[in-house]
TIVEXVO-968922 format. One record per atom (N, C-alpha, C): residue in three letters; z, x, y. Coordinates in steps of 0.02 Angstrom, whole numbers, plus 50000, padded with zeros to 5 digits. Atoms other than C-alpha are relative to their C-alpha. Layout:
// TIVEXVO-968922
ALAZXY/...
END
This chain:
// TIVEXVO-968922
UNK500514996349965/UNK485464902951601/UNK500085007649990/UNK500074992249993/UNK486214920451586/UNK500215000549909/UNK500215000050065/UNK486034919451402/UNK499154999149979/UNK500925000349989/UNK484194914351421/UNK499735006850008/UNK500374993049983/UNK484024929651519/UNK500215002749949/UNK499744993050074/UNK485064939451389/UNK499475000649929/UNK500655000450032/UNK483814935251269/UNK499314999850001/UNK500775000949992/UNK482294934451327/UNK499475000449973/UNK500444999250053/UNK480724932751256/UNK499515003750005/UNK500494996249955/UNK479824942851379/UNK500215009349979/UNK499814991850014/UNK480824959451303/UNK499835003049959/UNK500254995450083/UNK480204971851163/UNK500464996249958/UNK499535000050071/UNK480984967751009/UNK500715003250002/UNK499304996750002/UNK482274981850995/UNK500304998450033/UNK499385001349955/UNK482864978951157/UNK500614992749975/UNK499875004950036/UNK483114961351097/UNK500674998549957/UNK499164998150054/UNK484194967050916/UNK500545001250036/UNK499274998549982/UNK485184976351018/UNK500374996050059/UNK499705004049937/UNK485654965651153/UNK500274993649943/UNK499845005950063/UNK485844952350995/UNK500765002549975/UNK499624996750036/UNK486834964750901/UNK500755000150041/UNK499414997949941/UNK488004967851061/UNK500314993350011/UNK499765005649971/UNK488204948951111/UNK500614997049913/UNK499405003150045/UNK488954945250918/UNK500615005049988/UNK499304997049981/UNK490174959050941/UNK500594999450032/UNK499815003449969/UNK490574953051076/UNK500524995949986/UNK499775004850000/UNK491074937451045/UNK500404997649922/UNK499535002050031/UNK491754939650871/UNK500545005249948/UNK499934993850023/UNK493084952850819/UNK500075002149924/UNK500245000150080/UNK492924950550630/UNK499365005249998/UNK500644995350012/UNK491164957350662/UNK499895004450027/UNK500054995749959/UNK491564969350776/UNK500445006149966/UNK499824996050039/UNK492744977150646/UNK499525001649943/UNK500355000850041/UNK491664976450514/UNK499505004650022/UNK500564995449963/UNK490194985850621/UNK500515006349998/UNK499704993449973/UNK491424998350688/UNK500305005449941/UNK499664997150059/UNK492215003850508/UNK500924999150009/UNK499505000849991/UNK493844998750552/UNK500394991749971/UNK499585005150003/UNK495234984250507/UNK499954995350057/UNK499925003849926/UNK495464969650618/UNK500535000850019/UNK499144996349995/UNK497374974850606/UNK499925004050061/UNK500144993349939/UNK496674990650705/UNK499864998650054/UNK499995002749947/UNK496054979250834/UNK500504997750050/UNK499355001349974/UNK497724975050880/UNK500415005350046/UNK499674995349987/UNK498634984750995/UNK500635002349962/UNK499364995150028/UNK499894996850913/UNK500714995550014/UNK499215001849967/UNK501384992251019/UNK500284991149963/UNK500115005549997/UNK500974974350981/UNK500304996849915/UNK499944998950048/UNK501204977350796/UNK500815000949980/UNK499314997250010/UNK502964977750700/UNK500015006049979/UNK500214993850006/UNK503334996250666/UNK499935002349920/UNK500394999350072/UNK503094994550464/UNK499304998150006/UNK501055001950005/UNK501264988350521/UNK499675002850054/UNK500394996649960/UNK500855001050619/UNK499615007749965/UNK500174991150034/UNK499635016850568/UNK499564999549965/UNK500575000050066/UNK498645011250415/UNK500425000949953/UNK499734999250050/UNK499215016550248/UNK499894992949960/UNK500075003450047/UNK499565001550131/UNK499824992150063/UNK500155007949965/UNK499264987450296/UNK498974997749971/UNK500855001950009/UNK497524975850286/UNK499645005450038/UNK500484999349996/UNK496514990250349/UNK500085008949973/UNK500104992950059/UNK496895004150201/UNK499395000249988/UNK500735000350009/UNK495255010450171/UNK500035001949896/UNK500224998050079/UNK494855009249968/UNK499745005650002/UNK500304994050013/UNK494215023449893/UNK499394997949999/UNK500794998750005/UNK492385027749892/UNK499785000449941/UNK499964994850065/UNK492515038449737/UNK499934992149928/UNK499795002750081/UNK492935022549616/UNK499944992150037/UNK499935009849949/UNK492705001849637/UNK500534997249974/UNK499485003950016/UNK494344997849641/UNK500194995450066/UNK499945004449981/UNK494854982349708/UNK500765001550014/UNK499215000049986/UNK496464979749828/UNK500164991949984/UNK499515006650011/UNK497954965549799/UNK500374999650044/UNK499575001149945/UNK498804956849933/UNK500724999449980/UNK499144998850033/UNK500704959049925/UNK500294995050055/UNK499665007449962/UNK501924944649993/UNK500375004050055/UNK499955000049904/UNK502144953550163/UNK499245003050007/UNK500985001149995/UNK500114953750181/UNK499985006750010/UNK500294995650013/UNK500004971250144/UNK499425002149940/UNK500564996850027/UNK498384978650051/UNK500375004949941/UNK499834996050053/UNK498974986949873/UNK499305002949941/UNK500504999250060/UNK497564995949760/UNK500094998749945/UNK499995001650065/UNK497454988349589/UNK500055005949938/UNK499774993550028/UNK497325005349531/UNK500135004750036/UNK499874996249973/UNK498095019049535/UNK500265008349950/UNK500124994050029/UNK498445038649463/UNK500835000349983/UNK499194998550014/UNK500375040449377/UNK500165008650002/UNK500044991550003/UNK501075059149400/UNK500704999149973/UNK499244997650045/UNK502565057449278/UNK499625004949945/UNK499884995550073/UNK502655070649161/UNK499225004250023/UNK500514998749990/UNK501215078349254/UNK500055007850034/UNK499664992849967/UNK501515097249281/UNK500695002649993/UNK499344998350012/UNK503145095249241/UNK500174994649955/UNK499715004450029/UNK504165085749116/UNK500514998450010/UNK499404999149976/UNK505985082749187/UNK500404995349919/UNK499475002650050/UNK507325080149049/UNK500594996050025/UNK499595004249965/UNK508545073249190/UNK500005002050076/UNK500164999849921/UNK508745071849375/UNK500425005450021/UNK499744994449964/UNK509695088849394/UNK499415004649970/UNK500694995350007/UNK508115095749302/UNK499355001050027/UNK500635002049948/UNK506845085249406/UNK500355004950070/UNK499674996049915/UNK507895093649563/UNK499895009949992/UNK500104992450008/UNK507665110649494/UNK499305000949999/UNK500494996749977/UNK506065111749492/UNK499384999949922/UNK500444997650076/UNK504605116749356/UNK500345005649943/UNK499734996150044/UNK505645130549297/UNK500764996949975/UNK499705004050030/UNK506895118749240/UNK500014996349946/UNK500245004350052/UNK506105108449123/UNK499205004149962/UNK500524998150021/UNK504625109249020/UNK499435000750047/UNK500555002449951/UNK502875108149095/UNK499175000649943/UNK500345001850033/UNK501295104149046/UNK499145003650023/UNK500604993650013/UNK499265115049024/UNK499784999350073/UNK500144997449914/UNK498895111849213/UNK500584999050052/UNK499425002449943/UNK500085109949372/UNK499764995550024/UNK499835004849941/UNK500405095549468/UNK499475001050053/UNK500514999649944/UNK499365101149621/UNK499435002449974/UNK500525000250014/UNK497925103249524/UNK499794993549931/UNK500255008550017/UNK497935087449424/UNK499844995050049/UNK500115006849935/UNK498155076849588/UNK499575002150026/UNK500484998749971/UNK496905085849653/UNK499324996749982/UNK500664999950031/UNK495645083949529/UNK500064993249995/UNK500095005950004/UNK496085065049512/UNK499794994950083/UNK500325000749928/UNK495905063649706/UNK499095001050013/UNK500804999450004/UNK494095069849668/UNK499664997349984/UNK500375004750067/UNK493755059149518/UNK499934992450059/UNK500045005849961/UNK494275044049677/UNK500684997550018/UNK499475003749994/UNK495895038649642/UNK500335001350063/UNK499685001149939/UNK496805034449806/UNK500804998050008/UNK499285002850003/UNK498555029049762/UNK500205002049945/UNK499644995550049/UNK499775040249689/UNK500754996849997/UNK499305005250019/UNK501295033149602/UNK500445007549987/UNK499504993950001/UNK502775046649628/UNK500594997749980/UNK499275000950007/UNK504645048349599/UNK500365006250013/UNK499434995450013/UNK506145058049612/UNK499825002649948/UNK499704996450089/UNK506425059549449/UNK499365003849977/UNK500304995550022/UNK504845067149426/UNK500005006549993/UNK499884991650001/UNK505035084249480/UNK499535000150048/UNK500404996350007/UNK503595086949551/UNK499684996650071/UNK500295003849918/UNK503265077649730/UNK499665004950054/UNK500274992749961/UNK502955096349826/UNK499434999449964/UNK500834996750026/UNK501425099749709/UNK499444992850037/UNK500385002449969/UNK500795084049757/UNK499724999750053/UNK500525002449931/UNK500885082749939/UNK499435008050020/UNK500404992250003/UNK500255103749915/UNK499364995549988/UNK500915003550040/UNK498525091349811/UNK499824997350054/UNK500165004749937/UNK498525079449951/UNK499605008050060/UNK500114994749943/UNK498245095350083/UNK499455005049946/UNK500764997850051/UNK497025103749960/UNK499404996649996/UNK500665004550011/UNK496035087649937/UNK499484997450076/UNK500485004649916/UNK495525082650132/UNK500124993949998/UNK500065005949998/UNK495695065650093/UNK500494998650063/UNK499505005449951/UNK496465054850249/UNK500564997949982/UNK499295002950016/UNK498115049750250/UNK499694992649985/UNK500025007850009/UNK497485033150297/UNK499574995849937/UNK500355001650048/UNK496355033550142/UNK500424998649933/UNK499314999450068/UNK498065035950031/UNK500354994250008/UNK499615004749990/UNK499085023549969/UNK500635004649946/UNK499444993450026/UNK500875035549934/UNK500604995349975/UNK499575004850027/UNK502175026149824/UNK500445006249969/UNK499494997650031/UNK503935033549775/UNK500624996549986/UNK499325004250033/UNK505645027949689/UNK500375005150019/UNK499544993249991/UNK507365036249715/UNK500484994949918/UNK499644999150059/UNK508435039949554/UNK500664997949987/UNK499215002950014/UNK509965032849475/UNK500425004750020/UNK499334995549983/UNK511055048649528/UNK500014998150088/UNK499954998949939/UNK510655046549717/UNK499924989250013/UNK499715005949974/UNK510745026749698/UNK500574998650011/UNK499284997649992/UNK512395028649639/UNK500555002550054/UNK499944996449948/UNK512885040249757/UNK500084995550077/UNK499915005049945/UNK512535026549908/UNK499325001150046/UNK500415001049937/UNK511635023450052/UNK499585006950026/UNK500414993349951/UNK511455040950152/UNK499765002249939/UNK500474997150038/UNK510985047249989/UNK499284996749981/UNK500885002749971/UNK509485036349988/UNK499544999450041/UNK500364998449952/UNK509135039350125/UNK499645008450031/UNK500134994249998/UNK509245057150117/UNK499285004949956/UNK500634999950053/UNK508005056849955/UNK499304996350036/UNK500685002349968/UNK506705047550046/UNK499835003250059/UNK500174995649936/UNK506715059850202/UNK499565004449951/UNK500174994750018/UNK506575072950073/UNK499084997749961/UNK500775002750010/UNK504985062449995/UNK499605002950067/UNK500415001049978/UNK504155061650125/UNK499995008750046/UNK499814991949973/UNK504665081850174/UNK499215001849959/UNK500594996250046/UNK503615085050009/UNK499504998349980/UNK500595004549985/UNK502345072750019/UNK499445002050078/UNK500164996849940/UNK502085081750197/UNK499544993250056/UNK500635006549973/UNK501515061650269/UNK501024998150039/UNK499615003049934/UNK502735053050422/UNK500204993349983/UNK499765006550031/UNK502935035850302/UNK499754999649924/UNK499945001850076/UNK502855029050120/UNK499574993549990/UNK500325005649986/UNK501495015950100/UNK500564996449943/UNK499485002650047/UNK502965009949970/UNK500595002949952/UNK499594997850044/UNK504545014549900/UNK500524994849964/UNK499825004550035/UNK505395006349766/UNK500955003249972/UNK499694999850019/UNK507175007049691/UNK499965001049916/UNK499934996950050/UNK507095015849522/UNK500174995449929/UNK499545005050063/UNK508445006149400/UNK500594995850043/UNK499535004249959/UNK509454991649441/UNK500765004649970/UNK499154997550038/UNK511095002749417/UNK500594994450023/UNK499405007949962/UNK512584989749417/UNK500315002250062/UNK499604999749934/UNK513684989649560/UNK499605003950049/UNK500124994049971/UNK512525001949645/UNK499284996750050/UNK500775000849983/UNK510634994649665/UNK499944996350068/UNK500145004549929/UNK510904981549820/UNK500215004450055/UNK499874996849945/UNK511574993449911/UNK499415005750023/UNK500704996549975/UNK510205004649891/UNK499394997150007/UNK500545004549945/UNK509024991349944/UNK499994998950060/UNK499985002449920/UNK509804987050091/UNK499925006250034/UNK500234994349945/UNK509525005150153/UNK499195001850002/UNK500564999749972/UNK507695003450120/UNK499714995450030/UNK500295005549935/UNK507784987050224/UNK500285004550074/UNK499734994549918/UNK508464999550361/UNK499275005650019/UNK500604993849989/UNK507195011750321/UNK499284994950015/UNK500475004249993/UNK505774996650330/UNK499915000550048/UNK499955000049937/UNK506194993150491/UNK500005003550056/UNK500184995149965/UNK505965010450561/UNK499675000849984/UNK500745000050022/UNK504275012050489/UNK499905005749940/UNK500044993650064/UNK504715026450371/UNK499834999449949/UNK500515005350062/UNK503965013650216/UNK499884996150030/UNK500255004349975/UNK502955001950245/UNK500004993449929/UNK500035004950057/UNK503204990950077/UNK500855001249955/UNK499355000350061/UNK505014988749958/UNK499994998649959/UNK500015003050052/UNK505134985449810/UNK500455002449950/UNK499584998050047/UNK506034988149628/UNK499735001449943/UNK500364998250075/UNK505584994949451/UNK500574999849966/UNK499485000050044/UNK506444991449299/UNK500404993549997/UNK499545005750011/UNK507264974749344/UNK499994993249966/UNK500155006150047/UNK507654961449243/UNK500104993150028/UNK500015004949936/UNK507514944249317/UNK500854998350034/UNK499365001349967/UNK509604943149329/UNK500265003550037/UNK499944995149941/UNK509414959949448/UNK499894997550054/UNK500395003249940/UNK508214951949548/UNK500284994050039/UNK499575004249975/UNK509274937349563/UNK500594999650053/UNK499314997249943/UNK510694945849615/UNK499945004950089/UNK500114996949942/UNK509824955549727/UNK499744996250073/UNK500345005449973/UNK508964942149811/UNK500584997350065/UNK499205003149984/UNK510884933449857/UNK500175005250052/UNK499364997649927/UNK511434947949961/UNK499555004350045/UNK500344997249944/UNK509864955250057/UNK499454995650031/UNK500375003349972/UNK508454950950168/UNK499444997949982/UNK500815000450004/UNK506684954850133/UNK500105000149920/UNK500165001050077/UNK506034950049965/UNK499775006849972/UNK500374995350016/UNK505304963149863/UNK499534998949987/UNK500305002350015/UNK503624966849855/UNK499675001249922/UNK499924996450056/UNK503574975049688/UNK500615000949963/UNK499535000450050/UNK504254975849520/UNK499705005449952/UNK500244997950067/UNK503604990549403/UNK500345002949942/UNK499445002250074/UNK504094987349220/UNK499305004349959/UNK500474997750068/UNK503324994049069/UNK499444991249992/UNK500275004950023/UNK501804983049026/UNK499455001449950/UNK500904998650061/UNK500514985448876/UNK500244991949950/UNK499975006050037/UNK500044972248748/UNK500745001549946/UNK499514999050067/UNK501504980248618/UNK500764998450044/UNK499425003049951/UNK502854975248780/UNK499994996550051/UNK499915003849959/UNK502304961948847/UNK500454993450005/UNK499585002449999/UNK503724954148931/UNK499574990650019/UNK500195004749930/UNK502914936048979/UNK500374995250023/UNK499645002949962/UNK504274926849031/UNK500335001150040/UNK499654994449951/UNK504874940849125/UNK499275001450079/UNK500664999249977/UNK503114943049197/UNK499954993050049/UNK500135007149997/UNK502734924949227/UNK500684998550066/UNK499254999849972/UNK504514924349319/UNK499605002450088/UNK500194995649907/UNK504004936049482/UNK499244998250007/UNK500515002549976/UNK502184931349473/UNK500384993950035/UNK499935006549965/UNK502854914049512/UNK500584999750073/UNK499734998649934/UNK504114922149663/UNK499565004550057/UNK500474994449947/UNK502584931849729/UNK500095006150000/UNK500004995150004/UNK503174947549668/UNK499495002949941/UNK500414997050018/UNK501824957749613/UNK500335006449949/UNK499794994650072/UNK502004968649440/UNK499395004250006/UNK500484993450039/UNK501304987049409/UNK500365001049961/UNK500004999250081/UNK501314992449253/UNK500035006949983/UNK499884991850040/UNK501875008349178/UNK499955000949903/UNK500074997050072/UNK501645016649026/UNK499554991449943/UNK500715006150023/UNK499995002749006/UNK499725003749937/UNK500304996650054/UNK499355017548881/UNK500474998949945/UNK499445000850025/UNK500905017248792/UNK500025010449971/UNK500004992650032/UNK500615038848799/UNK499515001849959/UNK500544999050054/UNK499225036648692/UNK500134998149925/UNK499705002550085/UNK500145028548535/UNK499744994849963/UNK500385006950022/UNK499095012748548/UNK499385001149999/UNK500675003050016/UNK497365017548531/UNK499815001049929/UNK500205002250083/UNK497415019748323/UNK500284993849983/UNK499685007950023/UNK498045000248321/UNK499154997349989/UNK500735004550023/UNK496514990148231/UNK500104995450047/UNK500395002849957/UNK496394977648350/UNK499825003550065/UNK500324996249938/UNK496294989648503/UNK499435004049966/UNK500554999250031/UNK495004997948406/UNK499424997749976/UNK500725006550017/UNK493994982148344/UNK499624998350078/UNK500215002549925/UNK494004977348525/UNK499665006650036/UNK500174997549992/UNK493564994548571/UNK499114999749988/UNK500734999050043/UNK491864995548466/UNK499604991550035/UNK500295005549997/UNK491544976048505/UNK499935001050082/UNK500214998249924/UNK491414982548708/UNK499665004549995/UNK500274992650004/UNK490844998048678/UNK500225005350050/UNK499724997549980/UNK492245002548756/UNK500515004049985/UNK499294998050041/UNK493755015848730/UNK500704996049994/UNK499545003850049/UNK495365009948650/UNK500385000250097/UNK499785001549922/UNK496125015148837/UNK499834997650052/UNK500385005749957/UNK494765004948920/UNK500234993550001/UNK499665005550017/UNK495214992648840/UNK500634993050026/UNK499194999849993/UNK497204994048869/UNK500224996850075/UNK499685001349937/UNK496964994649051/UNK499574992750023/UNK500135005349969/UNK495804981449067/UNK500184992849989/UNK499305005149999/UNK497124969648981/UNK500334998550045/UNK499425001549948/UNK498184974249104/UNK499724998350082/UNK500015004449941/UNK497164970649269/UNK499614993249995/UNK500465008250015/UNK496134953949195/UNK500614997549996/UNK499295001949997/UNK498224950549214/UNK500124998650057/UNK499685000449928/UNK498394953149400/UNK500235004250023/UNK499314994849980/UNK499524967449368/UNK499655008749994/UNK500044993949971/UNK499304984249439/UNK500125006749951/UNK499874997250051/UNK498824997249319/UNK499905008650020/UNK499954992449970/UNK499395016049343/UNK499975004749946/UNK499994994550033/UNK498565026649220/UNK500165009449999/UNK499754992049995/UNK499155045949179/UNK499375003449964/UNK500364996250042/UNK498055059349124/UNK499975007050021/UNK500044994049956/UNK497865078249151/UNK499485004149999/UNK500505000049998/UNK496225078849104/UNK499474996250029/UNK500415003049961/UNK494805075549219/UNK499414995649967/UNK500415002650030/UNK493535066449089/UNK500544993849980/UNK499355003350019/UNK495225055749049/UNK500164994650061/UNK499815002749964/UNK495465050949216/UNK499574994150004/UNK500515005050005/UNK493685043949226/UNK499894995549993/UNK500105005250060/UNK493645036449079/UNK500804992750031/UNK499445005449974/UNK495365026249135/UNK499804996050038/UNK499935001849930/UNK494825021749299/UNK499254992449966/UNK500455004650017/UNK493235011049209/UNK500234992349956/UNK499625003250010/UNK494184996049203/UNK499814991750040/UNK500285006749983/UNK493154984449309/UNK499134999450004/UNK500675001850018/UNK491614975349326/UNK499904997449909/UNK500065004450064/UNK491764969249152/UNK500474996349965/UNK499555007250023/UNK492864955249049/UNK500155000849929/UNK500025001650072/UNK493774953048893/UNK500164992449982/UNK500035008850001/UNK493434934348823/UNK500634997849974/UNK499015001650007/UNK495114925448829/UNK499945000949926/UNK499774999650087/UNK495154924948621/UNK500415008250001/UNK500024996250011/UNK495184942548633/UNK500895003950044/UNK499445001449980/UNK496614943948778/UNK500514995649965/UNK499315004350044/UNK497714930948665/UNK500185006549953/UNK499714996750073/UNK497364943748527/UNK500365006049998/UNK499494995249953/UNK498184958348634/UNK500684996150014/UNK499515002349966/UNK499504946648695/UNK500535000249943/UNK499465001550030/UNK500264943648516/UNK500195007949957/UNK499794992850039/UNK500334962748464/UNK500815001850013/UNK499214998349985/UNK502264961448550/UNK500344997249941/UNK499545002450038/UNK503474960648423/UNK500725000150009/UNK499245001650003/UNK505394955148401/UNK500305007450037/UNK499714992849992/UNK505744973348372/UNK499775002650061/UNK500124996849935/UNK504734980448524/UNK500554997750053/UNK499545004449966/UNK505764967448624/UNK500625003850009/UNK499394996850005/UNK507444975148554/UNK500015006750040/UNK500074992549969/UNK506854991648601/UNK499935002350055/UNK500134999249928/UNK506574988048768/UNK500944998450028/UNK499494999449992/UNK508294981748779/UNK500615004750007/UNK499794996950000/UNK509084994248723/UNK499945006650048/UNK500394994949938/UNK508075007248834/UNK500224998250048/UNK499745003949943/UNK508674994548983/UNK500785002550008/UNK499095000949997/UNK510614996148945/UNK500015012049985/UNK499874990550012/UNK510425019148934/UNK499725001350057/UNK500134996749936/UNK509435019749086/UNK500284996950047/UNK499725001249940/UNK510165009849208/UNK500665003750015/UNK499194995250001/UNK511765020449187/UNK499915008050005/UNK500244992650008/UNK510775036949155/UNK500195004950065/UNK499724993449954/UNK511305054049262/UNK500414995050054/UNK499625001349966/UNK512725044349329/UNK500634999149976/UNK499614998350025/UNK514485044649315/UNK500444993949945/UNK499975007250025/UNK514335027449241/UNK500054999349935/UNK500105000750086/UNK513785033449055/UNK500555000749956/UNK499485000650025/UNK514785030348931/UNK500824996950013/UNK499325001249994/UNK516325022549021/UNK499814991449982/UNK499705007750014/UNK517085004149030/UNK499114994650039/UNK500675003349958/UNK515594999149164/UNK499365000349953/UNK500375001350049/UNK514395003549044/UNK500014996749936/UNK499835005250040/UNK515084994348917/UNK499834990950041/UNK500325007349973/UNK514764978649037/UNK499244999350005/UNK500955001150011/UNK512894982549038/UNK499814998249930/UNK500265000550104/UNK512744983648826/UNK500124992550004/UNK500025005550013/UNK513374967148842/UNK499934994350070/UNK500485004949979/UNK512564959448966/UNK499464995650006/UNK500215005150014/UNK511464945748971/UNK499264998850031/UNK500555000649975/UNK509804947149016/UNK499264997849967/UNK500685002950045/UNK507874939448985/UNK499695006749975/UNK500384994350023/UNK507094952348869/UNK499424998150017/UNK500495002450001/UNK505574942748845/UNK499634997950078/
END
């Protein structure tokens, strides 16, 4: 009866909608988020929430960008990850090593614009999720872009790694490097920070301090880059939370897929670095055939290999027609023949080369290089492929 009345038939129209409009709000909060512009997450009281899922940032109610149609990926603790995202290595700065990334721009090389005006301008172009590091150099210019651009925190999705000298080093020093992130990032948490290189004896320990740091809300996601599945293994054995990230080099000339294939099937989610390969792969004839047969560029291409994959692709550029052009990566398909014919451009040799790259950096700016311990990495035993 007092639904009868609530509707009535005896009322104008409008009144009607809106009394319509109000009763399915009401009654269902899916649609009551959805109206309001908000998460259903957000519906939740705060307190109610664990304190990594409180705030926004990378939880279900990150707001995508506007600017660009990129699609988010759920991560195996049901956080919201953007499929794309903007790389700032070598972006304003070039760091030759992590006492050069610590010094600053006048340390190292650098490159025709700064840092806080690339992130800026790629913040404009849309992109919403900035992939950082230590080792970059260059984390101040950013959060300086971030505070230039207006964009919302809660519109950002802020990802950083800490460096083989301060894994090494231990615990408080990882912990000390991720304060200082988020000093020069000028933001109160990390929608994700990752562990750098599995350095031997060194890497579980600097996980378990960003399961410390999880748990005070200071990141809201963990993860690792660089590891090879007998890291992950090991790492697995002596901590808690899984990781939810792994980013490895991925283009068609290194693709690992049994390495790949591996953490897809543990639910760890792969981004992909150096997907362009720097720009070395777009005079290869088949990225080029395939280019012309889309009528797309050779770096269109590249990246849309890599998310018709699953995996999370973080193009670089320091040009704003560059960025664009990168970011046009969905809404269209390459026909599996064409993905096989990308898949077999990896060769033996690339393989080796990744190996070898594996066994110099995990030891890199630490006091590790060159001794007996590093000698146990050269001959260690790991899945290249």
């Amino acid at each position: 009866m007092a639904l009868g009345f609530f509707l009535s038939s005896d009322r104008p129209p409008l009144v009607m909608m809106g009394r319509l409009l109000w009763l399915v709000l009401l009654t269902s909060p899916l649609a009551a988020s959805a109206f309001l512009g908000c998460g259903v997450a957000s519906l939740r009281p705060a307190s109610r929430l664990p304190p990594r899922l409180r705030g926004g940032g990378g939880l279900p109610n990150f707001k995508a960008s506007a600017g660009l149609n990129c699609p988010t990926i759920q991560l195996n603790d049901d956080s919201s990850h953007p499929l794309l995202g903007y790389g700032t290595y070598k972006v304003g700065f070039i760091p030759a090593s992590a006492s050069a990334a610590a010094g600053g721009a006048e340390a190292a090389g650098g490159t025709e614009k700064t840092a806080r005006e690339c992130v800026k301008e790629a913040l404009g172009v849309g992109y919403r999720f900035l992939d950082c590091a230590q080792f970059y150099g260059n984390e101040k210019e950013v959060g300086l872009a971030i505070k230039d651009s207006g964009v919302p925190r809660e519109n950002l999705y802020l990802a950083s790694k800490v460096w083989t000298d301060k894994i090494y080093e231990g615990r408080a020093a990882v912990r000390e490097q991720v304060l200082k992130t988020l000093a020069d990032l000028q933001t109160d948490y990390l929608d994700l920070y990752l562990v750098h290189w599995p350095v031997p004896g060194h890497h579980v320990e600097a996980y378990k301090e960003l399961e410390a740091l999880l748990e005070e809300g200071k990141v809201r996601s963990i993860g690792m880059s660089n590891y090879a599945v007998e890291d992950y293994k090991e790492l697995r054995e002596a901590t808690s939370v899984k990781p939810t990230i792994n980013q490895i080099e991925v283009n068609p000339f290194l693709y690992r897929k049994k390495t790949i294939d591996f953490f897809q099937a543990e639910g760890v989610q792969i981004q992909s670095y150096r997907a362009l390969r720097d720009g070395k792969a777009f005079q290869d004839p088949t990225v080029l055939e395939l280019a012309g047969k889309y009528g797309k560029s050779a770096a269109q291409i590249l990246g849309r290999w890599c998310v018709q994959k699953g995996i999370i692709y973080i193009p670089k550029s320091v040009k704003k027609e560059r960025m664009e052009e990168n970011a046009d990566v969905f809404g269209w398909e390459l026909e599996g023949g064409d993905v096989a014919r990308l898949d077999a451009l990896t060769t033996d040799s690339s393989l080796q080369a990744f190996k070898e790259l594996y066994i110099k950096c995990v030891v890199r700016d630490t006091p590790m290089a060159g001794t007996e311990e590093a000698e146990k990495v050269i001959n260690k035993d790991i899945t290249v492929g």
